[in-house]
C-alpha positions, -999 to +999 in steps of 0.1 A: +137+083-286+115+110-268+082+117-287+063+149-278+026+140-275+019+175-259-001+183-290-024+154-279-030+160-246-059+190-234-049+221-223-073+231-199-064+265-197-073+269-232-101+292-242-123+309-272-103+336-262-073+322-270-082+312-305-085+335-337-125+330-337-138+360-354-176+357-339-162+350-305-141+383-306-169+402-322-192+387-297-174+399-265-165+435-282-203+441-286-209+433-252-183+453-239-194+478-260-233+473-252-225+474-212-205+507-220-236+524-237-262+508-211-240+522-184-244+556-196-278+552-202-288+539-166-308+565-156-333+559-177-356+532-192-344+530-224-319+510-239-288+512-268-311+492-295-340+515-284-322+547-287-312+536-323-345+530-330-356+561-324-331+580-339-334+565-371-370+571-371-364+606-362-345+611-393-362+590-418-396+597-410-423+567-412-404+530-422-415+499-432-407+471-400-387+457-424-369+489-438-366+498-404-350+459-398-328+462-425-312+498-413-305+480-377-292+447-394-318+425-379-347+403-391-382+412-392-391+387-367-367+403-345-372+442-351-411+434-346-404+413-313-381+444-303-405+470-311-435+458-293-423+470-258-419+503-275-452+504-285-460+499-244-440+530-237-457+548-265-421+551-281-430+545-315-460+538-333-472+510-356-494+510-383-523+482-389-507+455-413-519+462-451-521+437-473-483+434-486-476+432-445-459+463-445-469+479-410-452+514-410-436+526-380-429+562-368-417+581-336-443+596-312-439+628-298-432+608-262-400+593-285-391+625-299-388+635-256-371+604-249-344+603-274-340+641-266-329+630-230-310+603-242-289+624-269-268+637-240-262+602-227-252+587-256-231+617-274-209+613-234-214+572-247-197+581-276-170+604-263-161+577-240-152+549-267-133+575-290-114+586-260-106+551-250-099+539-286-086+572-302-100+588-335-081+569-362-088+534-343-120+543-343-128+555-375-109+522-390-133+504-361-163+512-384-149+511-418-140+475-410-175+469-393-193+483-418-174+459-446-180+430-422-215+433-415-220+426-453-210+391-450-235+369-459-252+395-484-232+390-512-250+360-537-222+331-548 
């Protein structure tokens, strides 16, 4: 009698990719996605978390660190680590911390420029991804991102 013991033995050849592993597929579509928008935005200093950063600002007027965390999906810790070289650039500004530690940030005039220039970059950013994914795919694309990025928000 032949037993199979295939299932046993390593496939070497085997990857992440080759598994229904939702963070792994996630993971390497936002990269893909992130070297996409950095492409386009090569000719300057900025980056893609930076432009959203600004924009936001631009449209919601002064914002708490962490309402301003919160609206990218990140951490305080985080959105203050990421703002500080924004600061440097004289991006964005940040108010002194007050006693509830809520330092309030706003866009300078010097962001207001920069995300001016990068409007272009990113709208052609943009145009790119719905041309290579089509309209429908990529309105679904956010519908389902936006439902998935409220895992972990819901209380059990």
């Amino acid at each position: 009698m032949n037993v199979d013991h295939s299932h046993t033995q390593q496939n070497t050849e085997y990857t992440p990719a080759d598994s229904p592993c939702n963070l792994f597929h996630l993971r390497r579509a936002a990269r893909a996605v992130s070297r996409q928008y950095g492409a386009a935005m090569k000719s300057t200093d900025a980056q893609a978390p930076q432009f959203s950063v600004l924009f936001i600002l631009s449209r919601a007027g002064a914002l708490s660190i962490t309402e301003l965390a919160s609206k990218m999906g990140m951490d305080r810790t985080s959105m203050s680590r990421n703002l500080l070289p924004m600061q440097a650039h004289g991006l964005i500004s940040l108010g002194a911390e007050g006693a509830a530690r809520a330092r309030e940030v706003t866009i300078t005039e010097a962001g207001r420029v920069a995300l001016e220039h990068l409007m272009p970059l990113w709208r052609q950013a943009q145009s790119e991804f719905v041309e290579h994914l089509g309209e429908a795919d990529t309105a679904l694309l956010i519908e389902l991102l936006g439902r998935v990025a409220t895992i972990g928000s819901k209380k059990v």
